[in-house]
C-alpha positions in Angstrom: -10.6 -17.0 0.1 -7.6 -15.0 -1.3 -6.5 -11.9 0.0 -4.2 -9.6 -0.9 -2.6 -7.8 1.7 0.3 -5.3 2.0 3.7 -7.1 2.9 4.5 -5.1 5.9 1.2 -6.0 7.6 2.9 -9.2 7.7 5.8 -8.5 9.5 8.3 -8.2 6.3 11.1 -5.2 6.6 9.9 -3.1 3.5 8.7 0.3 5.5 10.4 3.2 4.1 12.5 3.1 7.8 13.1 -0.3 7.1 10.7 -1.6 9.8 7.6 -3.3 9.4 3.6 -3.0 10.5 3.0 -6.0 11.4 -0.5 -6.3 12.7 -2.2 -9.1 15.1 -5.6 -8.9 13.8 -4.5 -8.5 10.4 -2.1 -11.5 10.9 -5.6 -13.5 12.6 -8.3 -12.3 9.5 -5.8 -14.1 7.3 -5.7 -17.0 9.3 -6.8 -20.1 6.6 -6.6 -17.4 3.6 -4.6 -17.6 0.8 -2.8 -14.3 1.2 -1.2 -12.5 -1.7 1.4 -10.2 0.1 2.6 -6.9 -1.8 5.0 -3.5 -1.0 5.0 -1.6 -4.7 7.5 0.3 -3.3 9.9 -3.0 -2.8 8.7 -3.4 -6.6 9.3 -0.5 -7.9 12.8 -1.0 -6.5 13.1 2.4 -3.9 14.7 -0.2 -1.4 14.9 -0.1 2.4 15.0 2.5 3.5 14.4 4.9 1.7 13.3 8.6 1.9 9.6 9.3 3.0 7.5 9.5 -0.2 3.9 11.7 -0.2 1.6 12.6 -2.9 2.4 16.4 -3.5 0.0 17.7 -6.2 -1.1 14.5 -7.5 2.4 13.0 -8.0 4.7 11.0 -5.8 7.3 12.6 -4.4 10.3 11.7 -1.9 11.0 14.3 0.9 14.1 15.3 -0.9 12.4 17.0 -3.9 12.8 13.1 -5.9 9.5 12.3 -8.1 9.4 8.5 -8.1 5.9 8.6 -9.7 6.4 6.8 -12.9 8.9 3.9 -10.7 5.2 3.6 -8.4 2.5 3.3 -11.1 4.7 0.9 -13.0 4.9 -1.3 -9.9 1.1 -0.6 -9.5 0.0 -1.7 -13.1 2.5 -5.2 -12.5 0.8 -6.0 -9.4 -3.2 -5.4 -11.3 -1.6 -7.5 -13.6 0.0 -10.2 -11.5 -3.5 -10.5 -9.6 -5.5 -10.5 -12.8 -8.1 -13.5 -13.3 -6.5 -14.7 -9.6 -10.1 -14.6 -8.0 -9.0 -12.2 -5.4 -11.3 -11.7 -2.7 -10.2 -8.1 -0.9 -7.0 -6.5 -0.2 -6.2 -5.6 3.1 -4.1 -2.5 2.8 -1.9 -0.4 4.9 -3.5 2.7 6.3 -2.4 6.2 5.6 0.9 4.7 2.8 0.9 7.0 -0.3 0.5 3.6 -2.5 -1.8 1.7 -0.3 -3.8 4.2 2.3 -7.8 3.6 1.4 -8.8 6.5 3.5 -6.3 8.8 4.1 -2.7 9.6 3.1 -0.5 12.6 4.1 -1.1 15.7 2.7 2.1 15.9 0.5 3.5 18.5 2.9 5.7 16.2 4.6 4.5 17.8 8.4 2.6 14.8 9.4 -1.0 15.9 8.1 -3.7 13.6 6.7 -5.8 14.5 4.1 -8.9 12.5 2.8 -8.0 10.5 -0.2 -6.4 7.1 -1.5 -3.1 5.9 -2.2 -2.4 5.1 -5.7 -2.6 1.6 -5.7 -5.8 1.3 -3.2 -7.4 3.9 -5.9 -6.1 1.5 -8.8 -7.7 -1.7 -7.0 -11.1 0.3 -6.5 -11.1 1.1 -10.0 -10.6 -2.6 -10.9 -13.7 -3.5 -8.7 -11.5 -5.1 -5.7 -13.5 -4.5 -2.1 -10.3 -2.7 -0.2 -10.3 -2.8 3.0 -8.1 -0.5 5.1 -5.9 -2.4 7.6 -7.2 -0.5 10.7 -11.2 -1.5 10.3 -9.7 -5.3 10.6 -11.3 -6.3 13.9 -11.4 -3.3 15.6 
């Protein structure tokens, strides 16, 4: 089985604080999977760390007023086509992220609200037919 799964679920330093989420039962589902791991924000080069990005109005947008929309669906469309005819399984993505929340993201306020919705590359995996599976309904 391969999975795609979002890079700081493994433990690797790309959160826009320049932590990480890494997560024990993520870490366990994967457990004999081929795993696939992926941050489009370390793609699309914003670097770590970096200021807190939300979807305001259908576009991404840094705290500071910086779109970085264009930089994110670039690194989106790479990674549909670096997975392309790879016979992945699922993605496992990191809940509430503006690229890879599958339920919820922030409301694009920047005040800590959730909205219901997707982040833009959960949505593009959707679209592509990829099950996604938000990290949080691992195990739990």
């Amino acid at each position: 089985m391969k999975v795609l799964v979002s890079a700081c679920l493994l433990g690797r330093n790309c959160k826009y604080d320049g932590g990480n989420n890494y997560d024990e039962k993520v870490a366990a589902f994967l457990e004999g999977k081929e795993v696939i791991p992926v941050c489009p924000e370390m793609l699309a080069g914003l670097g770590v760390p970096r200021t807190p990005i939300e979807i305001v109005e259908g576009v991404l947008m840094d705290r500071c007023g910086v779109c970085v929309d264009a930089a994110l669906r670039e690194a989106v469309a790479r990674i549909g086509e670096m997975i392309r005819g790879e016979g992945i399984d699922c993605a496992v993505l990191k809940s509430r992220s503006p690229t890879c929340g599958v339920k919820q993201v922030y409301d694009g306020t920047f005040s800590g609200k959730l909205v219901d919705g997707s982040g833009v590359l959960a949505q593009a995996l959707r679209e592509a037919g990829y099950q996604v599976i938000d990290a949080e309904d691992i195990g739990g």
